[in-house]
C-alpha positions as CSV (number, residue, x, y, z in Angstrom):
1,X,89.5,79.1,114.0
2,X,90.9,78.7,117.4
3,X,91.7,81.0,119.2
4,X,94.6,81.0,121.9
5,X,96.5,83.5,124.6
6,X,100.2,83.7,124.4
7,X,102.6,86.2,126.4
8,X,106.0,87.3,124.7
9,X,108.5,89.4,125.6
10,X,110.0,92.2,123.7
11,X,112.3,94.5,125.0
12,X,112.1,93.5,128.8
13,X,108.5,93.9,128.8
14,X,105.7,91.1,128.6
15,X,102.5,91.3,125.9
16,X,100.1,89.0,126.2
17,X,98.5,88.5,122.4
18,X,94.9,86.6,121.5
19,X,96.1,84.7,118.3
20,X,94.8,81.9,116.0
21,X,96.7,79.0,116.9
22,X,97.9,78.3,113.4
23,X,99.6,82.2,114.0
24,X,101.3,80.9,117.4
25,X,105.0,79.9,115.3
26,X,104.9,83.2,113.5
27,X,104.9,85.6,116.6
28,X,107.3,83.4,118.6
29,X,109.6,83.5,115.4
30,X,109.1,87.4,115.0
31,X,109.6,87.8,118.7
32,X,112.6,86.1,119.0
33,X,114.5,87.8,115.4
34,X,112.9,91.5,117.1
35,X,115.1,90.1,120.4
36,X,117.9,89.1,118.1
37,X,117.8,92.7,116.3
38,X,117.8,94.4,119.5
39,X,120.9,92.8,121.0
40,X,122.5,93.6,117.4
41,X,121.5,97.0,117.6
42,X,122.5,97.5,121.0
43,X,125.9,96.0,120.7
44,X,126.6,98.2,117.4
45,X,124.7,101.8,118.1
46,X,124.7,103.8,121.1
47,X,121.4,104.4,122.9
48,X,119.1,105.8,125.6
49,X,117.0,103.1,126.4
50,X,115.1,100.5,124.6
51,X,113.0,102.6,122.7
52,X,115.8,104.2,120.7
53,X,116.8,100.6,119.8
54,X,113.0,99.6,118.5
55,X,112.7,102.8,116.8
56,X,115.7,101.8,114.8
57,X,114.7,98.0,114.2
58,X,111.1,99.5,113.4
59,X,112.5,101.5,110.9
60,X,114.5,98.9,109.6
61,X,111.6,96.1,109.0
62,X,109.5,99.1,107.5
63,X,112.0,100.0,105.1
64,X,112.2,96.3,104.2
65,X,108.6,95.6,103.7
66,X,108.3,98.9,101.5
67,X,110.9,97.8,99.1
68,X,109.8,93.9,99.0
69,X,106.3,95.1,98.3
70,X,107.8,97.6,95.3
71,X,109.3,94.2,94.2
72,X,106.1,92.5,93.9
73,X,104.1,95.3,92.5
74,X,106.5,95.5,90.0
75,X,106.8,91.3,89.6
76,X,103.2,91.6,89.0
77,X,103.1,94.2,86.5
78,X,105.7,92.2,84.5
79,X,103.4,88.7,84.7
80,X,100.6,90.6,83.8
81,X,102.6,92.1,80.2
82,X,103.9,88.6,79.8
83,X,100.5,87.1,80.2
84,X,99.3,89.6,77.5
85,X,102.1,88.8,75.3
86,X,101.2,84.4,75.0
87,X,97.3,85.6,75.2
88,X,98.5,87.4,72.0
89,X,100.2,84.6,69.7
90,X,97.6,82.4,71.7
91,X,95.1,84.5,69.8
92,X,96.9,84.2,66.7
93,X,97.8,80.8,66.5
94,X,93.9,80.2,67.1
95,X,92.9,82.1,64.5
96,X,95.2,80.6,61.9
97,X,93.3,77.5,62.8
């Protein structure tokens, strides 16, 4: 894989980032809906400085990846009983044969 520097800007500061290319779309996306939270957050909650404002937009993101990975723990606890359920008549079906 290649490879490639990029600088982006969160929060009035500038990272620069090593990345695979392919990976480039993703952090310009995420960096610009983490700039689009932040103005949100700013215009709606009252703050110190910047860090109050990613703390709460950190906390936010976190809170949504725990729940969506609760929902596919539990998707894939249900496709595995259903899976065990047509392996069953499956079974039987072949054994009436």
């Amino acid at each position: 894989m290649e490879e490639i520097s990029i600088t982006v800007r969160i929060a009035d500061r500038q990272y620069k980032l090593t990345i695979e290319k392919d990976e480039e779309e993703v952090f310009r996306r995420a960096t610009k809906l983490l700039s689009e939270k932040l103005m949100e957050y700013a215009q709606n909650y009252a703050f110190k400085d910047k860090q109050d404002l990613l703390a709460l937009v950190a906390l936010q993101y976190t809170t949504s990846s725990l729940k969506f990975e609760e929902q596919l723990s539990f998707n894939d606890s249900e496709l595995v009983l259903k899976l065990n359920e047509i392996d069953n008549v499956l079974n039987k079906n072949i054994s009436a044969f």
